[in-house]
BAZAZA-501255 format. One record per residue (C-alpha): residue number from 1; residue in one letter; x, y, z. Coordinates in steps of 0.05 Angstrom, whole numbers, m for minus. Example, Ala and Ser with C-alpha at 12.3 -4.5 7.8 and 13.67 -1.06 7.14 Angstrom:
2
nr:1	rest:A	c1:246	c2:m90	c3:156
nr:2	rest:S	c1:273	c2:m21	c3:143
! end
This chain:
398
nr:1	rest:X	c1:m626	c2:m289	c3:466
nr:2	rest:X	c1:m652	c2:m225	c3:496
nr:3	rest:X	c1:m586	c2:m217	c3:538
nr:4	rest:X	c1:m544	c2:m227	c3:477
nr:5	rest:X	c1:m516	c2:m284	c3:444
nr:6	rest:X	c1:m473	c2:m312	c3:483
nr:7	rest:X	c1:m519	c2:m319	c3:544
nr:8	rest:X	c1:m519	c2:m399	c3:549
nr:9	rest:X	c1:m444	c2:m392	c3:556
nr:10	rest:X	c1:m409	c2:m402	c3:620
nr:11	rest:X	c1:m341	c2:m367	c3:642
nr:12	rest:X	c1:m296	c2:m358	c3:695
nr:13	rest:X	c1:m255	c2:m307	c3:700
nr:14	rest:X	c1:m182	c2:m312	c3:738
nr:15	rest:X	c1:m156	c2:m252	c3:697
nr:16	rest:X	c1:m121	c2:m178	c3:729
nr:17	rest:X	c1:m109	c2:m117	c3:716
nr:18	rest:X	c1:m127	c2:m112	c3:635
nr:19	rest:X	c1:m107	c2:m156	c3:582
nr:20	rest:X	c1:m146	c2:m224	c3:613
nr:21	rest:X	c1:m207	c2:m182	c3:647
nr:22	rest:X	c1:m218	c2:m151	c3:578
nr:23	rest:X	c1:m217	c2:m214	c3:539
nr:24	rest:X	c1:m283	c2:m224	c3:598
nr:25	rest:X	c1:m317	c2:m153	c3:596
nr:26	rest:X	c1:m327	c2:m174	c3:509
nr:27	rest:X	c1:m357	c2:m241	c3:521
nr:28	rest:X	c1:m404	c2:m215	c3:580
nr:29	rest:X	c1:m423	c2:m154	c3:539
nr:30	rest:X	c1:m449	c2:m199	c3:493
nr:31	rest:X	c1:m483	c2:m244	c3:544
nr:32	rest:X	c1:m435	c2:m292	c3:573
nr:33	rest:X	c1:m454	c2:m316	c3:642
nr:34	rest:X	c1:m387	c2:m295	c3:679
nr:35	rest:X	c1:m355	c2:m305	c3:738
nr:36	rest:X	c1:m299	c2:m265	c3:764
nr:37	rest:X	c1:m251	c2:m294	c3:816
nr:38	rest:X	c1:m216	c2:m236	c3:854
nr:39	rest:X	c1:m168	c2:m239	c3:912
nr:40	rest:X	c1:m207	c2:m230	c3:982
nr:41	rest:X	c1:m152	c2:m182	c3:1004
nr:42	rest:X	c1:m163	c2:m120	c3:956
nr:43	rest:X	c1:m192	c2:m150	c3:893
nr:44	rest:X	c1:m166	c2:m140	c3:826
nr:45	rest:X	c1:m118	c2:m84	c3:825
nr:46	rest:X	c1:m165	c2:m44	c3:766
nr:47	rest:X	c1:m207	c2:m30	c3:821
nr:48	rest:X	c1:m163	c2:26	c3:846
nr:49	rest:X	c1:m118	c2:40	c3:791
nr:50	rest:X	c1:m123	c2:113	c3:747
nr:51	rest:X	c1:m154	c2:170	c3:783
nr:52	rest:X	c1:m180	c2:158	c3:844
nr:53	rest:X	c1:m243	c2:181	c3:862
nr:54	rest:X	c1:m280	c2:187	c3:928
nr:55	rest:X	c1:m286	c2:124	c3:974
nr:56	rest:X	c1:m220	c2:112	c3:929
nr:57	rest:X	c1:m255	c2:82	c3:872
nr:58	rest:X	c1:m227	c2:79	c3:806
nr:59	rest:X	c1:m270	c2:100	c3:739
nr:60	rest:X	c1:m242	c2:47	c3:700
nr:61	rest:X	c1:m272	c2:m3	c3:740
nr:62	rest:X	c1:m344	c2:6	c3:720
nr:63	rest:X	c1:m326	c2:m9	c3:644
nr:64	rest:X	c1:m277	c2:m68	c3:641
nr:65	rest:X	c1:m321	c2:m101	c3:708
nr:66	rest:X	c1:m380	c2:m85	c3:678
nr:67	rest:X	c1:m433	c2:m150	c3:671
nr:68	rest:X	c1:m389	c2:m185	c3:718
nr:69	rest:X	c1:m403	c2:m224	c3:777
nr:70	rest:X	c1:m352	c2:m215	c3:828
nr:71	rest:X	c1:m326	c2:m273	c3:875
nr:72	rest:X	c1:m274	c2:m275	c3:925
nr:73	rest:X	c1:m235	c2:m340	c3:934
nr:74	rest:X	c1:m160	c2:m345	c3:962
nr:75	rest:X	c1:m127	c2:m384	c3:902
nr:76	rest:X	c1:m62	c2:m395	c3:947
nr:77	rest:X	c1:m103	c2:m431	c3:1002
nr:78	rest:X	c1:m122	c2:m516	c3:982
nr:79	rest:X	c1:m183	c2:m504	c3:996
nr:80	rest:X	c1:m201	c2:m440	c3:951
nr:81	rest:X	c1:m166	c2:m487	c3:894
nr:82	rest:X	c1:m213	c2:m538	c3:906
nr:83	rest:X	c1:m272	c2:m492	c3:910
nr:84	rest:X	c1:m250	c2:m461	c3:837
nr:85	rest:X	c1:m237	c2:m524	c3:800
nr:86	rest:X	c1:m309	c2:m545	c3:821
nr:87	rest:X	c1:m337	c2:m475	c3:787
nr:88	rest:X	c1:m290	c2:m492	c3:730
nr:89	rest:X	c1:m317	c2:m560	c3:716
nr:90	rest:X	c1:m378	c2:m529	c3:706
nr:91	rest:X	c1:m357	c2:m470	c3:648
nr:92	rest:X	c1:m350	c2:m465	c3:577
nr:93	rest:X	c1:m292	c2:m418	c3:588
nr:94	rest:X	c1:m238	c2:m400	c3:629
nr:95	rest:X	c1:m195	c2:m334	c3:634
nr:96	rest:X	c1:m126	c2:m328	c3:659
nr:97	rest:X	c1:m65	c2:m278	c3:654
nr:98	rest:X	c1:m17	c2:m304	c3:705
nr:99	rest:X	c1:47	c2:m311	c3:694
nr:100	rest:X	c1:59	c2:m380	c3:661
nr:101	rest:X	c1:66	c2:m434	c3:715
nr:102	rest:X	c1:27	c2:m407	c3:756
nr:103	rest:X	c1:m38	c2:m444	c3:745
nr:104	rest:X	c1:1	c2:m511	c3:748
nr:105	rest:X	c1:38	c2:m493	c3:814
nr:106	rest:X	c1:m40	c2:m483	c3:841
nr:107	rest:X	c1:m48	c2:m560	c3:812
nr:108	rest:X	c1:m96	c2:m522	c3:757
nr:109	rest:X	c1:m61	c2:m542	c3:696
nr:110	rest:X	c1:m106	c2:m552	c3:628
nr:111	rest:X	c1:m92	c2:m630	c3:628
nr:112	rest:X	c1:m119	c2:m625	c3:705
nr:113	rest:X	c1:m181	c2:m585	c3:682
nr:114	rest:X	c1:m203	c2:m617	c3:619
nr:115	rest:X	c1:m206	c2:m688	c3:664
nr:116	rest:X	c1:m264	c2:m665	c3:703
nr:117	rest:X	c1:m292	c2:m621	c3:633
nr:118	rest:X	c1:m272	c2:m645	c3:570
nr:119	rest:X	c1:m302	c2:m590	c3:532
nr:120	rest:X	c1:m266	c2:m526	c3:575
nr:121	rest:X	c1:m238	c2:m480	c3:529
nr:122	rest:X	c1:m176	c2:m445	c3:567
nr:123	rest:X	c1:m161	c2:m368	c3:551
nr:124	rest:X	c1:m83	c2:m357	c3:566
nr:125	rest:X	c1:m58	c2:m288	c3:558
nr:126	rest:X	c1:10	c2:m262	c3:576
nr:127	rest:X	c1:66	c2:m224	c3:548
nr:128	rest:X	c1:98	c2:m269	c3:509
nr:129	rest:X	c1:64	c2:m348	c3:502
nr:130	rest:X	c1:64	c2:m407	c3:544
nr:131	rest:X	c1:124	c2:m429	c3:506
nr:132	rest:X	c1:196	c2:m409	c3:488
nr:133	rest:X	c1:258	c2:m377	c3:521
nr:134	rest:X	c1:221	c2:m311	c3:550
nr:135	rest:X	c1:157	c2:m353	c3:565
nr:136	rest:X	c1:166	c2:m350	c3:645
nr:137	rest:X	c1:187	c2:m266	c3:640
nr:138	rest:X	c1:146	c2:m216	c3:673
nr:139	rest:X	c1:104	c2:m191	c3:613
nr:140	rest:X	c1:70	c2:m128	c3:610
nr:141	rest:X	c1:31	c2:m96	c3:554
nr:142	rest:X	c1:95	c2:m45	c3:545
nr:143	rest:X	c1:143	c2:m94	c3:531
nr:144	rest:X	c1:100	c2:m129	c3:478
nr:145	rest:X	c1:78	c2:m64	c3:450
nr:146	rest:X	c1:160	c2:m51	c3:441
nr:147	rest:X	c1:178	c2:m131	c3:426
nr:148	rest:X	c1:121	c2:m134	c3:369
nr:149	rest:X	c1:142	c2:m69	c3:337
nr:150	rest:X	c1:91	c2:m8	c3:345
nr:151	rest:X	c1:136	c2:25	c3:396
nr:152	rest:X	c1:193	c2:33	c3:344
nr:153	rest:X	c1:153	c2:58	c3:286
nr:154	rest:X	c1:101	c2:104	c3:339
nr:155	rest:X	c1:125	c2:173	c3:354
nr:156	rest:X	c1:169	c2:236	c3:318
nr:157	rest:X	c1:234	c2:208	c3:281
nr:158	rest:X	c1:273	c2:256	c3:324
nr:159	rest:X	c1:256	c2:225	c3:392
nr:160	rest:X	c1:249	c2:174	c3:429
nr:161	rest:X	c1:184	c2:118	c3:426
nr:162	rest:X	c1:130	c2:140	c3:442
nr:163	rest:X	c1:67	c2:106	c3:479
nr:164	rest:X	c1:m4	c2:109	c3:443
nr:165	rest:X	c1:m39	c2:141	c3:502
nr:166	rest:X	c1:m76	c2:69	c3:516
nr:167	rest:X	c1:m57	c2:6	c3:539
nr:168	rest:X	c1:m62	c2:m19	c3:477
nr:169	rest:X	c1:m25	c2:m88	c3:469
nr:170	rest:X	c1:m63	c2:m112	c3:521
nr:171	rest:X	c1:m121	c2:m97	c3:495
nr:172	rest:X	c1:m95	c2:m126	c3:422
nr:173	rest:X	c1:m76	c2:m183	c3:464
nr:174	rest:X	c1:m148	c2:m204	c3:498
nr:175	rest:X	c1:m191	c2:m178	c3:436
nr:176	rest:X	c1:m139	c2:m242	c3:392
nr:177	rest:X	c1:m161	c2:m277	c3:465
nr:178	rest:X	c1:m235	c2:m267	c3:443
nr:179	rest:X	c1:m231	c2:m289	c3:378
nr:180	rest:X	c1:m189	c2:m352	c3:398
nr:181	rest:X	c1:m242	c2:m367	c3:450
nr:182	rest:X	c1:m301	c2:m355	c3:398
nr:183	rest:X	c1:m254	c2:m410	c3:347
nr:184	rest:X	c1:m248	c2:m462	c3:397
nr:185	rest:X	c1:m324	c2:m457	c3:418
nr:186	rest:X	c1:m337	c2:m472	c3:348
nr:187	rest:X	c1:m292	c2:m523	c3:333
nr:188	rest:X	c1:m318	c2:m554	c3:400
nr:189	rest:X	c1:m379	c2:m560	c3:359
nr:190	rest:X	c1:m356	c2:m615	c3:319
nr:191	rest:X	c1:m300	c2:m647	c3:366
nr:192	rest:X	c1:m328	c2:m644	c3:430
nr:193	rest:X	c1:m268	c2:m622	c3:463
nr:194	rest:X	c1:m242	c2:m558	c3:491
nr:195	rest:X	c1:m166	c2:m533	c3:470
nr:196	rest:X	c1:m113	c2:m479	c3:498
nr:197	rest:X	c1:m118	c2:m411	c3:468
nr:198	rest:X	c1:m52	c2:m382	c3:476
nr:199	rest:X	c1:m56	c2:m310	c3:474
nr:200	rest:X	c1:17	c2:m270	c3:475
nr:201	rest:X	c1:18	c2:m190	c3:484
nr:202	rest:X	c1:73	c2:m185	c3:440
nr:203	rest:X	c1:45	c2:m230	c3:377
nr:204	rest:X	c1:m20	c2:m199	c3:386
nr:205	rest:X	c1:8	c2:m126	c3:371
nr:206	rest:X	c1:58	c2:m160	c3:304
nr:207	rest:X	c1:m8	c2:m183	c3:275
nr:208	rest:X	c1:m20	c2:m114	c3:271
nr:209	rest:X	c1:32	c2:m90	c3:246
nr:210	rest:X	c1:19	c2:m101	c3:166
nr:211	rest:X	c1:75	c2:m112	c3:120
nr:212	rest:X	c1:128	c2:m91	c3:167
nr:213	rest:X	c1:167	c2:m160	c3:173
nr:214	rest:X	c1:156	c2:m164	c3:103
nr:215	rest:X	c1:174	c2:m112	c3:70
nr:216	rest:X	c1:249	c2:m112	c3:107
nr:217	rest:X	c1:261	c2:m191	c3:85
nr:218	rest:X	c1:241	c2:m162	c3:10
nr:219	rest:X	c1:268	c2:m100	c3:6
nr:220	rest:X	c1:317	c2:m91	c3:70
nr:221	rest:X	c1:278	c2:m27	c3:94
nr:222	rest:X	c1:260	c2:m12	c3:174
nr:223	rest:X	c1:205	c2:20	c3:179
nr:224	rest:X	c1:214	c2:85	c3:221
nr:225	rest:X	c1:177	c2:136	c3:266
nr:226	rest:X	c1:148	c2:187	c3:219
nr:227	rest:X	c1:99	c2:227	c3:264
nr:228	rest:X	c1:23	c2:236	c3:238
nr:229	rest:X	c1:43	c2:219	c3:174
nr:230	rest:X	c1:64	c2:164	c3:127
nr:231	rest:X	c1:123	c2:166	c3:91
nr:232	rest:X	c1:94	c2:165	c3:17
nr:233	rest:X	c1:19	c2:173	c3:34
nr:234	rest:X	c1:3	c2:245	c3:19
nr:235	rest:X	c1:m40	c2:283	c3:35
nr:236	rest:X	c1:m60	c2:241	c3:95
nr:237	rest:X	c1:m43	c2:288	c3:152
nr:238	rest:X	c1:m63	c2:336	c3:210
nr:239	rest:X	c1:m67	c2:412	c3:193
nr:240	rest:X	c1:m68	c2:485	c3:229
nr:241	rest:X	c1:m134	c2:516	c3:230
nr:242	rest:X	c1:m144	c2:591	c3:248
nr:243	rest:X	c1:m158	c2:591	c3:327
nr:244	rest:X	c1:m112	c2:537	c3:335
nr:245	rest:X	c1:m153	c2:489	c3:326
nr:246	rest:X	c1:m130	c2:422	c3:282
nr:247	rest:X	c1:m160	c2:384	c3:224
nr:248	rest:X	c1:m153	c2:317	c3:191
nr:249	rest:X	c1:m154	c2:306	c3:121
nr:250	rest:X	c1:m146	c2:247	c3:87
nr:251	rest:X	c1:m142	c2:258	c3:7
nr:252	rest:X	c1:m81	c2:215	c3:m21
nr:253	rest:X	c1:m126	c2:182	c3:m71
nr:254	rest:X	c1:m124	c2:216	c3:m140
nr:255	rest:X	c1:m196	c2:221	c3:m146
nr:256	rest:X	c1:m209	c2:248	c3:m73
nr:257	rest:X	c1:m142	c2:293	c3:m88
nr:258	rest:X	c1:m174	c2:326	c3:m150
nr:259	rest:X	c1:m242	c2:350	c3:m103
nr:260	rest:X	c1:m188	c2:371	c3:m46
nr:261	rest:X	c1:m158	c2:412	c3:m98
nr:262	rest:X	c1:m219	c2:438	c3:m118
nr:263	rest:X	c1:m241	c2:455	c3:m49
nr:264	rest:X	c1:m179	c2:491	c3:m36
nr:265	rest:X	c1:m195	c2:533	c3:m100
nr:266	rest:X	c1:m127	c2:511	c3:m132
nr:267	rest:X	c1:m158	c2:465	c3:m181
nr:268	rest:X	c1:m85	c2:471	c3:m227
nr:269	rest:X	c1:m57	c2:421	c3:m175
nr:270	rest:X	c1:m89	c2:365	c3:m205
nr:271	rest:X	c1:m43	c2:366	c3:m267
nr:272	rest:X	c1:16	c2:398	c3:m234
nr:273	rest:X	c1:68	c2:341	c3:m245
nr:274	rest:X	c1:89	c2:341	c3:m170
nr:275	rest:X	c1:24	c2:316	c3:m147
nr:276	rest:X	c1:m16	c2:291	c3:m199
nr:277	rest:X	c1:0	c2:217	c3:m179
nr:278	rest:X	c1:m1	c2:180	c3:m115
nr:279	rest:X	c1:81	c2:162	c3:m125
nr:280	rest:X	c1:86	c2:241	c3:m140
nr:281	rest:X	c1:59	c2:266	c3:m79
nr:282	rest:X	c1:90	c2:217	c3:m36
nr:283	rest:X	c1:158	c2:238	c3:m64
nr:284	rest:X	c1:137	c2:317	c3:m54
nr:285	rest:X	c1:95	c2:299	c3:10
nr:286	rest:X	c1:124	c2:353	c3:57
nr:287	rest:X	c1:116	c2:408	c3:3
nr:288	rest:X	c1:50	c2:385	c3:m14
nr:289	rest:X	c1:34	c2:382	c3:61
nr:290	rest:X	c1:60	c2:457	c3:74
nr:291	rest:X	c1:14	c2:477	c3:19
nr:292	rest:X	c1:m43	c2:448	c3:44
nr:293	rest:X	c1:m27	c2:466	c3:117
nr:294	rest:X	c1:m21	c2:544	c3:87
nr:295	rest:X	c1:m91	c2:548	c3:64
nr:296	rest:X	c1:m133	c2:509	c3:124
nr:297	rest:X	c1:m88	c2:564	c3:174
nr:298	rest:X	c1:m137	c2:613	c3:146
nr:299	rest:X	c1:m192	c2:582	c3:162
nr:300	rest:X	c1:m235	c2:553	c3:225
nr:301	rest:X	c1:m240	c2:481	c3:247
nr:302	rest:X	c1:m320	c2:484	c3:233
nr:303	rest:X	c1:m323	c2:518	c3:165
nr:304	rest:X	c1:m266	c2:477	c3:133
nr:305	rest:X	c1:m304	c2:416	c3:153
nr:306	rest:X	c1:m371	c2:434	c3:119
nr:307	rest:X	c1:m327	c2:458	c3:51
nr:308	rest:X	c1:m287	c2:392	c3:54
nr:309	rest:X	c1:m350	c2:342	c3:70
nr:310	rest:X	c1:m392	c2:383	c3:14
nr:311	rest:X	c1:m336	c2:366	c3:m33
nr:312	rest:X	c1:m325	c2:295	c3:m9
nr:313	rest:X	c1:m262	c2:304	c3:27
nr:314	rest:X	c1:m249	c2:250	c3:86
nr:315	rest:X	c1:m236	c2:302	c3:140
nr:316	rest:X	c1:m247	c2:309	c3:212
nr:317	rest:X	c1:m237	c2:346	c3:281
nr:318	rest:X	c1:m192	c2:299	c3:336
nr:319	rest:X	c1:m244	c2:278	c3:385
nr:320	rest:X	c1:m231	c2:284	c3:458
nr:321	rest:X	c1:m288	c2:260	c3:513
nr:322	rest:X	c1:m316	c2:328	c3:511
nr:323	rest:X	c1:m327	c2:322	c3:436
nr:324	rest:X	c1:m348	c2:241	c3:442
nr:325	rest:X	c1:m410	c2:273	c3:488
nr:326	rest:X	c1:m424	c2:327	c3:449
nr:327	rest:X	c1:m422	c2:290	c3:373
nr:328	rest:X	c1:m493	c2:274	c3:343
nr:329	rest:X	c1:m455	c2:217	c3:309
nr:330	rest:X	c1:m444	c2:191	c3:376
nr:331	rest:X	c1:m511	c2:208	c3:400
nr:332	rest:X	c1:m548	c2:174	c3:335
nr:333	rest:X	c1:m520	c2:97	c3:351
nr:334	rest:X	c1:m518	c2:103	c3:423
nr:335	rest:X	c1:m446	c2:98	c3:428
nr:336	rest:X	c1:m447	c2:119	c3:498
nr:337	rest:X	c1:m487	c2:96	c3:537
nr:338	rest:X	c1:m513	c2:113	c3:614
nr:339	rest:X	c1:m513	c2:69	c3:678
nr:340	rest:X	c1:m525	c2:66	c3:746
nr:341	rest:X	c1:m470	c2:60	c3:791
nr:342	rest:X	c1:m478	c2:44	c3:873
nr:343	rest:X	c1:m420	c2:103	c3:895
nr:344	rest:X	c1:m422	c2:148	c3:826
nr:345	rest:X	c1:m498	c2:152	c3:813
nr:346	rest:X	c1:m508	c2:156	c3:739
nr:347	rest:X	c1:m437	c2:137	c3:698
nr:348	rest:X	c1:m426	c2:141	c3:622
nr:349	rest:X	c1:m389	c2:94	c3:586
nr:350	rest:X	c1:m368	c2:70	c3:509
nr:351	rest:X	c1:m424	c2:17	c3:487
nr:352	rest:X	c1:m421	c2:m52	c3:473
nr:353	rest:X	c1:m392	c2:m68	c3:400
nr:354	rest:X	c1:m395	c2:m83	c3:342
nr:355	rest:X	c1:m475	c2:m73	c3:342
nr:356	rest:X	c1:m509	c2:m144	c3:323
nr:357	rest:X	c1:m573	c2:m130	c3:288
nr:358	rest:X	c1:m611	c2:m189	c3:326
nr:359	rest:X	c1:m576	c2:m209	c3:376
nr:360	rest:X	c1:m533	c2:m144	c3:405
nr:361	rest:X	c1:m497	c2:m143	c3:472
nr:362	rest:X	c1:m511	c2:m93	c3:529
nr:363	rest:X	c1:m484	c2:m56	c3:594
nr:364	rest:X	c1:m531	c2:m98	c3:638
nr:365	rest:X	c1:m490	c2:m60	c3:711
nr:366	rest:X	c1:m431	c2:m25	c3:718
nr:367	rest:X	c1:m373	c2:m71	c3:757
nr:368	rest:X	c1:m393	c2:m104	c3:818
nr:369	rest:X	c1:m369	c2:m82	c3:889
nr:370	rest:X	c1:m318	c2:m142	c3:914
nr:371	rest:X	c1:m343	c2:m200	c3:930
nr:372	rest:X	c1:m418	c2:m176	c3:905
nr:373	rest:X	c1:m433	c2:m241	c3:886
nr:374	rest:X	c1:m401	c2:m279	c3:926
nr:375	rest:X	c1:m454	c2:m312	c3:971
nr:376	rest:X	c1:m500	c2:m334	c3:918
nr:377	rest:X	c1:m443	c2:m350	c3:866
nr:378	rest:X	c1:m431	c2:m409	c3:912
nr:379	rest:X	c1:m497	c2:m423	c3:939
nr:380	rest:X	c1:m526	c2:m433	c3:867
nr:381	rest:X	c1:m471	c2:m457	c3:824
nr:382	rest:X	c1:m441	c2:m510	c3:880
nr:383	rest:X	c1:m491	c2:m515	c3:930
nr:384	rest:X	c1:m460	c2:m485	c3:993
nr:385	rest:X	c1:m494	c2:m476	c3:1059
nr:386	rest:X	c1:m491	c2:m422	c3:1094
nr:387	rest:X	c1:m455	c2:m462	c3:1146
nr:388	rest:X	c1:m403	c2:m473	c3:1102
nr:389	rest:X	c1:m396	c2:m403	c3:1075
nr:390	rest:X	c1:m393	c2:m373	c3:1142
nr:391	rest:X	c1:m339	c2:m421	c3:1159
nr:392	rest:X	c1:m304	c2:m407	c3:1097
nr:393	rest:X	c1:m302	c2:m336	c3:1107
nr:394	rest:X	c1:m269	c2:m341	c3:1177
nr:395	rest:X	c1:m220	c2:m383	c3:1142
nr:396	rest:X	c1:m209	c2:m326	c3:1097
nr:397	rest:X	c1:m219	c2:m368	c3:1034
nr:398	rest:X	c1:m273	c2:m320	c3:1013
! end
């Protein structure tokens, strides 16, 4: 288990761009043995995408390729279908984030699969399900970030949505991929059989979204955009420091309240009647917040983060990547970690988690050059010749 605990599982990877290859960079952090099936002509798109850097390589590739094998195999062509159902009957696993249909035009459907291996479990991620009116749409992660509700409620009530800064309902969509995949393997266990695991964008970012649905059919309230704060929550915000610098404190419990109080040196505000109670100081939240915001303006970001952490004061600066390298926090669990790259040289990256005490994943390489693999991918797992692969690239199946 020394390459993590999923190394005597098989997967293949069909997956672009980032909600399917995601769902693959988890389960080969932690081990999976995983193929990745890329286009000859170009690759997956990732490759290229963000800023560019020399050669035209793009820094997100290393991460969400990483501890990937790369293949190239023309889907479109017979023959590259026939080559990839053959690596498929062998897997535990497979990955896919077409459009729906678009494994059953190729003759790949799950019924087709699961004849030739009963036990495949099938990861299926798209915008919106394999089923229902918009099943067939075009489905990117912003539409299901706006269809399952964070866009509404994320940005300042007097403007328009706004966008988290990450591509995030993808990545809500293939880490609900992961843990579908992990449920079927299990339940595999005592059936035998493989299943579907039907991943959509947008249900993936409602599951997230709390008591949102809920609290409207109760109470007949839409939630709203309301900044960095919530309406009610107080104080639970981000404040002014001298040098214009910014600090977060979180103190809307009444106990943590009283020591923010007392840090602040305004100890009477623990009885004052406006904020004494949580329901008070939601109902006086921008007041209390102005307060608050008066006092840290005097300060600097470093020493108001000793006197709040010394008073037990949930509090903190907003981390950038500067800050991530710099952080002893960060430096103490490894969080980022170093590897070597073929065109960068030496490349940092966010770590494999969560941390397993026995049995932990690892960056094993950065992602693969295109078609890395390709050669003995087919040559060990389906017995090619060399003949044959030669032939098959003139063909331009791989």
């Amino acid at each position: 288990m020394s390459q993590g605990p999923l190394s005597d599982i098989k997967v293949v990877e069909l997956g672009t761009l980032i909600a399917g290859p995601f769902c693959g960079q988890i389960l080969a952090d932690f081990g999976a043995d995983l193929i990745k099936v890329e286009d000859p002509k170009g690759g997956d798109p990732m490759r290229t995408w963000g800023r560019s850097l020399p050669k035209g390589h793009s820094p997100w590739w290393p991460v969400i390729g990483r501890n990937k094998k790369s293949l190239t195999l023309n889907l479109r062509s017979p023959e590259g279908q026939a080559i990839v159902r053959r690596l498929i009957a062998g897997a535990d696993v497979l990955i896919e984030n077409f459009r729906p249909g678009t494994m059953e035009k190729w003759g790949l459907s799950y019924e087709s699969l699961a004849a030739d291996n009963p036990g495949l479990v099938m990861a299926r991620v798209s915008g919106f399900g394999q089923t229902g009116p918009y099943a067939s749409r075009a489905g990117y992660g912003l539409i299901g970030e706006a269809m399952g509700g964070l866009r509404h409620i994320t940005g300042e009530p007097d403007r328009p949505p706004a966008r988290a800064g990450l591509s995030i309902g993808d990545s809500l969509a293939a880490t609900h991929a992961v843990m579908g995949v992990m449920m079927a393997l299990h339940a595999r266990q005592t059936t035998g059989r493989g299943q579907v695991v039907d991943a959509a964008i947008y249900e993936s970012v409602l599951a997230m979204t709390e008591n949102m649905v809920t609290e409207y059919d109760l109470t007949g309230y839409v939630r709203e955009r309301s900044g960095s704060v919530l309406p009610g929550i107080a104080p639970s915000n981000v404040y002014p420091t001298a040098g214009d610098g910014m600090v977060l404190i979180g103190g809307n419990g009444d106990t943590v309240f009283a020591r923010l109080c007392d840090a602040m040196g305004q100890p009477e505000l623990k009885d004052d009647p406006r904020y004494a109670t949580h329901a008070a100081r939601g109902v006086n939240q921008h007041e209390l917040d102005e307060r608050i915001a008066a006092w840290t303006r005097e300060r600097s970001l470093d020493d108001l983060l000793v006197l709040l952490e010394d008073n037990g004061v949930p509090c903190g600066r907003i981390f950038a990547a500067p800050d991530m390298l710099a952080d002893p926090q960060y430096a103490a669990r490894e969080a980022i970690v170093e590897t070597d790259h073929a065109v960068f040289g030496k490349v940092k990256m966010q770590n494999v988690f969560p941390k397993l005490s026995e049995t932990p994943g690892a960056v094993r390489w950065p992602g693969p050059a295109l078609g890395e693999h390709t050669d003995a991918v087919l040559a060990e797992k389906l017995r090619l010749s060399a003949e044959k692969l030669a032939a098959l690239k003139a063909g331009g199946v791989i």
